[in-house]
C-alpha positions, 0 to 999 in steps of 0.5 A: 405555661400559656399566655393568657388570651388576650396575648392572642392577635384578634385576628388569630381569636376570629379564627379561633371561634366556633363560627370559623369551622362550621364551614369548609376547613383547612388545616394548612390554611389555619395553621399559615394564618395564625402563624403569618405574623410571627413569620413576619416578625422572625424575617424582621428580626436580623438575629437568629430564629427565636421559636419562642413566640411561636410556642406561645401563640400556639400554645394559647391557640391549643387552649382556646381549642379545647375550651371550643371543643369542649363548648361544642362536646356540652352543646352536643350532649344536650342536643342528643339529649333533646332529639332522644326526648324528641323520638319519644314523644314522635313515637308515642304519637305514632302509636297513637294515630296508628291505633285510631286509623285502625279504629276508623278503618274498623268503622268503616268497614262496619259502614261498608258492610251495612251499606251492601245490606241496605243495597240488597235490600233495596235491589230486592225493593226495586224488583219487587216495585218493577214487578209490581209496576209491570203488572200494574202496567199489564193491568193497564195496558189489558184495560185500555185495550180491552176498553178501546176494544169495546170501542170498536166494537160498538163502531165508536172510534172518537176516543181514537180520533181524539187521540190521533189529533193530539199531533206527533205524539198522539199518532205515534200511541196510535200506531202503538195502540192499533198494532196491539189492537189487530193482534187481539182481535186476530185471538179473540173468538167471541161473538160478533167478533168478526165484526170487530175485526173488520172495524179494526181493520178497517181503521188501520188501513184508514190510519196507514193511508192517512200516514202515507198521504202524510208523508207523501205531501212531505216527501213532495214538500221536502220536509225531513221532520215530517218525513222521519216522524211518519217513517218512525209512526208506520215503523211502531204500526207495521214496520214501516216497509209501506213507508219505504216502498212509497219512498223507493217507487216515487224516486226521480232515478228510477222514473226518470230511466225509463227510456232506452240509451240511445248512446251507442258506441259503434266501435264496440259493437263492431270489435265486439265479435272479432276474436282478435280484438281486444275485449272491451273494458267498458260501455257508454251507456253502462258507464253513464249509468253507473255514474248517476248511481254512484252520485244517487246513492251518495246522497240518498245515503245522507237523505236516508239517515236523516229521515228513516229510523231503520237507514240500512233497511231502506238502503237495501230495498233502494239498492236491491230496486237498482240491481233489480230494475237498473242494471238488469234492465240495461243487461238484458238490452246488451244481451239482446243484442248480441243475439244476431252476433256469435257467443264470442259477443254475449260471453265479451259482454257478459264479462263487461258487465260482470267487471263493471258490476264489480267495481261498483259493487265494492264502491257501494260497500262504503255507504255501510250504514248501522243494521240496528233499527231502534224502536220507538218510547212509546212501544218500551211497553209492547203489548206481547211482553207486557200480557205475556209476563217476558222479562225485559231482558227477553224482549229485543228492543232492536232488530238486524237485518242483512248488511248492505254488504251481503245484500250486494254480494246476493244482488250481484250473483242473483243478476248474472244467475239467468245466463250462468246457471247449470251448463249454459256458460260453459256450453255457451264458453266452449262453443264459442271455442269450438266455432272460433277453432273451426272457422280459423282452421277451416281452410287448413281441415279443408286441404288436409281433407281433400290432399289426404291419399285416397282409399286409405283410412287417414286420422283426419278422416277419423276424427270427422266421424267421431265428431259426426258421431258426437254431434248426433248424441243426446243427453237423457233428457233430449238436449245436446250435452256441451260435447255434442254441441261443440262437435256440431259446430266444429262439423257445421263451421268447419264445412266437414262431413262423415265419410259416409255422406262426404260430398265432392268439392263445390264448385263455389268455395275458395281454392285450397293454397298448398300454404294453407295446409303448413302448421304454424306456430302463430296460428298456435298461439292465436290459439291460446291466445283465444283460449286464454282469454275464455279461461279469464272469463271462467275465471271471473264468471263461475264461482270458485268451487267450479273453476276446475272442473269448467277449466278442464272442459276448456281444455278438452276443447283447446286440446280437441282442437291444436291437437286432434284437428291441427297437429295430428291431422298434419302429421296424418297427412305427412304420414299418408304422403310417405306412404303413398310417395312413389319408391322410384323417386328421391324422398322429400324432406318436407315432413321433417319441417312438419316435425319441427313446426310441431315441436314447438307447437307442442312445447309452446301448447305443454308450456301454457298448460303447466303455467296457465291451466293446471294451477286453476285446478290446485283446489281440486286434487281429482280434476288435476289428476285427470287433467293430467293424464288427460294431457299426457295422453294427447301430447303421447298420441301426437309424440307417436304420430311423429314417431311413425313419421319419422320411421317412414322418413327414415325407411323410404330414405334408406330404400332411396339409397339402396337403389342408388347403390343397386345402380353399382356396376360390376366394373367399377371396381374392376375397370378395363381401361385404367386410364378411364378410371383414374379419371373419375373421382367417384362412381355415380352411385356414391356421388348420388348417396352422398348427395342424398346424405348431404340433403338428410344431414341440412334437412335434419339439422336446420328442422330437428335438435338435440336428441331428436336430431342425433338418433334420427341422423344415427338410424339413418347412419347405421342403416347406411353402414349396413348396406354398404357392408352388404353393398362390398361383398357382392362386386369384384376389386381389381387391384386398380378398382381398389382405389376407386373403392377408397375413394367411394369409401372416403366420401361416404365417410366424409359425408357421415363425419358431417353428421357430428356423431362420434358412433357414425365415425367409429363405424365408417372408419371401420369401413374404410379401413375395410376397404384397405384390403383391396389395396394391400399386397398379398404377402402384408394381407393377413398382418393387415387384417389383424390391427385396428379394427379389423382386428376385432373381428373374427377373420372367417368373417372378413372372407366373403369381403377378401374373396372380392379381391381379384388374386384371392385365389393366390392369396387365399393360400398364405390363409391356408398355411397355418390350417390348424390356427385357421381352423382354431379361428374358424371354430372361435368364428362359429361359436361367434356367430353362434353367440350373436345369433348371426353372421353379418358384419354389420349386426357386429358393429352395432353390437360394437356400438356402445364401446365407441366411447373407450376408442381413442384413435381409429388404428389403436388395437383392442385385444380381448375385443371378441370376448367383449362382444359375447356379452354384448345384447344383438336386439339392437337391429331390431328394436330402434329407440323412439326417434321423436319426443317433444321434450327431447330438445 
């Protein structure tokens, strides 16, 4: 049974309201409140816990709950009911709208449709009314110019007159009318037209005249209205191009300039056709000029848009009159005199310019203006349109012209035409070569020429011929060719003649100095370094599709003249001197300074072609070819000469040293008084050989390197050994004459090891070890010859060397002993000899030559060593290996 509601505490009633759970609700917190009190009440009361009043007021609490819940359950159902009435009718209205959208977009396109039939309709309206307008205009145009027309040929011009005197625009219809109305009478073939024609022409030059004096006065006036309003009639009349002249032609810059620069720059001038001064990089009077054209131009650009209809047109001929009359005018005087200098200062000059011309040239190019020249209203009704029936579309209402930029470009090449065009640069550049080359080398030609050995056809003596035979060639068409002329200049500059017409030394040139024969490598690069600087040019004056082939041209110079006239003349002259060096006498090292100097010559010349040359010739496959083979035939013939010096060098060092051991006397290995003999430490032919060794070895090592340096100190060497092997076979030993041997040996093999070759010391040590079998007893000798490296040889080969011994007749009978092993050896020494197709001990070791890399120590033995040997090639005595390379080092 539940309490009625007013049992409930109002405050326990304001949370049973529906206010209370619409917003944020918490059962602990409802339940704590409705409970606070009766909490209160049962800690108040002292007996024990009565739950009744609890019960209560939550059973009253669950009630009035329900009564709200069913409350809000009835507000909830009308309110559904409601929404859902509500959707309906939202539904009902949205069909409706959307039926009506679709009626109005229906209408709409129905409107759309309609709108494009009435378009059509009026662009067939409006070609129609063109059509009909156009000829009405045709008709009218024909009218007045047949009327102005009868005019003239009445010799009537005030309707004219009237008409020019209406001011600005009147003129303007007049050029119009004027124009259109010389075209007609140039079509017109009646009678008595001629006489017409004659008026017309003679008004239009009236009409022009006046125009120009028109714009004259502005011009003078300084009126830019005027001015553009005569400039836009003469354009409707003629084009405008007399406008522009009278423009260009009365311009303070070119009247002004009339007179020569008197700013000369002496400096210039006087470094100008030195080869070894800097090229110059600008001129006073040039640079003076330049400037006034950079600040012209800048405000004639200004002026020009503001007055011409047509500014690009008018810049060009402005710009064309500057190159034209400016700049060609100050060219031609630089030019001119050069003319008393060398080609160096015409072709430094002509670079000088070119780069300034450059420059400016690309500053021009930002004044740019619109190639477009509108035309004027009153000419929309051209007569040739209008008569012939064109199309506007047909008709151009503009007219291009070049860009300022083109036309610049067309100037610039068109001023440098003159002194570029054909074979003139190229003839100009390699004569200039030619004459720089032969002037610095002229005293170097001279000492080769006149130190070179008499009655023998030398390489220098060669080429003078061939340069006389050149000079004297003509092309077909009876002027020199490039080749001809360089050749001329080195025969003229160089003091050089054939050997023909050679004439003795005049008495009035300067003495020949021994330094002035020596090649250098500053001279070389003084060289190239001229020959760069002409490479620049060409670069920058001949046009691209040119520079292969002018690159290659100027290589034929470079290499005609470092290759030909100074390397291998001084390689002839070291030649020739070798030759006729006198045999008695101790050869001279000096060509192989020659060789050195040419070798980094030769590195220095092939270094500056691969980097500096041939990347100019990438574009042209053919022309990098032939260069190419071009150079490697040059550096081949000079590799060779150098070849044949190093060959002579080593030949006349060889004969020097046979002598000194053809000096040998037959008792220095056999002494009589031994007391005498142990004093000497060597004989006198070893001390002179091994003194010339010392001077080959420093000679060689201080001017030759690498490759070059080891085969030229091997030949040597192994030539050498050969003599020596030779040398011992003919002098008898005594047992005390033996270590006077040793001691030659030792010192022969000492000087060798100096030479830091490892085959040398192979085959040295064998000869000393070869020396040892004077010193050995008897009884020992056959063991003896039986180790090291005298047991890789066939003993019938060591019997001319043990026959020297002073007791080989008692030794020689222990060899006897075991005559059948003997005679086995001595038919293994046959088919030995045989096989190599020799019998010398020498051809032996340098079979011998490529093992010496598997021989660790001189005394370890190497069975099997004959057998090798069979197999071994003996064309080494014969043929030498190329003692000289440039690029060996």
């Amino acid at each position: 049974m539940s309490l009625p509601d007013r049992a409930l505490e109002p405050s326990v009633q304001d949370h049973l309201r529906l206010e209370a759970f619409e917003e944020k609700f918490d059962v602990k917190d409802f339940v704590g409140v409705i409970s606070e009190k009766l909490i209160a009440q049962s800690k108040a009361d002292p007996g024990p816990f009565d739950p009744k009043p609890f019960i209560r007021t939550f059973e009253a609490a669950v009630d009035k709950l329900i009564a709200v819940r069913k409350d809000v359950q009835a507000k909830t159902e009308q309110m559904e009911k409601s929404v859902r009435v509500a959707e309906r009718d939202y539904s009902k209205k949205m069909s409706e709208l959307n039926r009506g959208f679709e009626a109005v977009g229906q209408s709409f396109s129905g409107m759309e449709t309609k709108m494009n039939e009435v378009g059509r309709t009026a662009i067939r309206i409006g070609e129609q009314m063109e059509s009909v307008h156009q000829q009405r205009q045709r008709a009218q145009a024909a009218y007045d110019l047949i009327d102005f027309y009868g005019q003239f040929a009445k010799d009537d011009t005030s309707r004219v007159d009237a008409l020019k005197k209406e001011g600005k625009e009147g003129r303007r219809k007049v050029a119009v009318l004027l124009r259109r109305l010389a075209t007609v009478a140039k079509e017109v073939d009646l009678a008595h037209s001629d006489k017409t024609r004659e008026n017309i022409d003679r008004y239009c030059e009236k009409f022009e005249k006046d125009m120009l004096h028109l714009f004259d006065r502005a011009y003078r006036r300084g009126d830019p209205k005027m001015m553009h309003h005569c400039a836009q009639t003469l354009l409707d009349f003629n084009g405008g191009a007399s406008c522009v002249q009278v423009y260009v032609n009365q311009h303070d810059f070119f009247i002004n300039r009339v007179a020569e620069s008197t700013n000369i720059d002496n400096q210039l001038w006087g470094d100008l056709p030195n080869p070894n001064a800097s090229p110059p990089v600008t001129e006073s009077g040039l640079q003076d000029l330049f400037a006034e054209i950079r600040t012209t131009v800048g405000q004639e650009a200004q002026i020009v848009q503001a007055v011409f209809p047509n500014p690009a047109y008018v810049m060009q001929v402005f710009l064309q009159r500057v190159f034209a009359q400016s700049i060609q005018h100050h060219l031609e005087q630089l030019v001119a005199k050069t003319t008393t200098m060398p080609d160096l200062a015409f072709l430094r000059i002509l670079q000088l310019v070119h780069q300034q011309v450059s420059v400016l040239v690309e500053d021009l190019k930002a004044y740019e203006l619109p190639a477009v020249v509108p035309r004027s209203p009153v000419d929309a009704n051209e007569f040739d349109r209008a008569v012939k029936g064109m199309p506007a579309s047909a008709a151009s209402n503009t007219a291009t012209a070049a860009t300022i930029s083109t036309m610049l470009e067309t100037a610039m090449e068109e001023l440098f035409v003159p002194y570029t065009e054909g074979q003139r640069y190229l003839e100009k550049e390699s004569r200039s070569l030619g004459e720089l080359y032969t002037g610095y080398l002229a005293k170097f030609s001279r000492y080769h020429e006149r130190t070179g050995v008499k009655g023998k056809s030398s390489m220098f003596g060669r080429m003078v011929d061939q340069l006389s035979a050149a000079a004297a060639t003509t092309s077909t068409s009876g002027t020199s060719t490039t080749s001809a002329q360089a050749a001329a200049a080195l025969m003229r500059f160089g003091g050089l003649s054939s050997s023909t017409d050679r004439a003795p030394e005049k008495t009035g040139e300067d003495p020949i100095l021994e330094e002035d024969g020596l090649l250098s490598v500053e001279v070389a690069e003084t060289m190239l370094k001229w020959h760069a600087e002409a490479i620049g040019r060409c670069v920058e004056l001949s046009p691209s599709s040119d520079v292969p082939k002018q690159t290659f041209a100027l290589l034929r110079v470079l290499s005609a003249a470092i290759g030909n006239s100074y390397i291998e003349a001084a390689i002839e002259t070291a030649q020739a001197r070798l030759e006729a060096a006198d045999s008695k006498a101790e050869p001279s090292m000096q060509p192989l300074s020659v060789l050195r100097e040419v070798d980094l010559i030769c590195h220095l010349w092939q270094r500056y072609v691969t980097m500096a040359l041939l990347p100019l010739a990438s574009s042209s496959v053919t022309v990098r070819r032939e260069m190419v083979v071009f150079n490697n035939q040059a550096v081949s013939r000079i590799e060779g000469g150098a070849n044949q010096v190093t060959q002579k060098l080593t030949d006349a060092v060889i004969t020097w040293l046979s002598a000194q051991l053809a000096k040998q006397k037959r008792t220095d290995f056999k002494p009589k008084n031994d007391d005498l003999s142990f004093a000497r430490v060597n004989t006198e032919p070893c001390l002179a050989c091994c003194d010339v060794l010392e001077k080959v070895r420093d000679a060689a090592k201080a001017n030759l390197s690498g490759k070059n340096l080891e085969v030229f100190l091997t030949e040597v060497g192994v030539a050498f050994h050969g003599l020596l092997l030779d040398h011992l076979k003919k002098f008898p030993v005594s047992a005390t004459g033996g270590l006077m041997l040793a001691k030659d040996l030792k010192s022969y093999q000492d000087t060798i090891d100096t030479f830091s070759i490892p085959s040398l010391h192979e085959r040295f040590e064998f000869a000393r070890q070869l020396g040892n079998v004077f010193l050995v007893k008897p009884d020992i000798l056959k063991s003896y010859i039986t180790e090291g490296y005298l047991g890789r040889i066939d003993a019938n080969l060591l019997r001319p060397y043990l026959a020297q011994r002073s007791d080989w007749g008692q030794a020689e009978k222990g060899f006897n002993l075991t005559e059948d092993g003997a005679g086995a050896q001595g038919a293994d020494g046959k088919g030995m000899r045989d096989r190599f197709g020799m019998g010398r001990l020498s051809m032996i070791m340098k079979d011998l030559e490529p093992l010496r890399e598997q021989i660790t120590m001189p005394s370890m033995p190497m069975p099997g060593m004959s057998h090798i040997a069979g197999n071994i090639a003996s064309s080494f005595a014969n043929a030498r290996p190329s003692r000289f390379s440039t690029s060996g080092n």
